[in-house]
N, C-alpha and C positions, 0 to 999 in steps of 0.2 A: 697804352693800356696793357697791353700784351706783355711788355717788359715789368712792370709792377709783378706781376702774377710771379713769374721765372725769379724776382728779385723776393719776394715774399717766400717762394717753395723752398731757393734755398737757403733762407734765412733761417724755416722753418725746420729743414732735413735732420741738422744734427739734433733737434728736441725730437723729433719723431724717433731718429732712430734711437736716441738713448732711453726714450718710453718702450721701445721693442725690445730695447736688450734688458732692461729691469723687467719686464713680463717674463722673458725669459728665464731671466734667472731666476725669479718668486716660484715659477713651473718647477726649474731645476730643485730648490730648495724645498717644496712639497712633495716634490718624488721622492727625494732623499729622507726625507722624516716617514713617510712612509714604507719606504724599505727599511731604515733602523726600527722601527715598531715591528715590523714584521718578524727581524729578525733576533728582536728581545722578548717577541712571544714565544710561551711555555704550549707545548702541543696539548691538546685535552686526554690523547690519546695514549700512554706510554708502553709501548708493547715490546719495547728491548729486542731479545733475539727469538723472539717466539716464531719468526720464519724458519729459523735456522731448527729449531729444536721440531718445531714440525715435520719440515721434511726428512729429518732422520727417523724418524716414526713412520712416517709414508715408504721408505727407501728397506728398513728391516723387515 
């Protein structure tokens, strides 16, 4: 009985772990679309060199 079990796990292994590695990679690919969106977004905010022009104001 014992050996069924051990004959079925690893019959079963290579489907398991090619289900782990496809989860993974869907992971991987929704991180990635998430970071290209992130970095094709337009800031709401555009404040150019308004630092820079500041501190020359504060400094004279």
């Amino acid at each position: 009985m014992y050996r069924h079990v051990i004959y079925y796990q690893r019959l079963l292994w290579p489907l398991t772990k090619l289900g782990m590695i496809f989860d993974v990679y869907q992971k991987a690919m929704a991180f990635f679309r998430r970071i290209i969106n992130l970095k094709e977004t337009k800031p709401l905010i555009n404040d150019g060199n308004t630092f820079w022009k500041n501190l020359k104001k504060v400094l004279v």
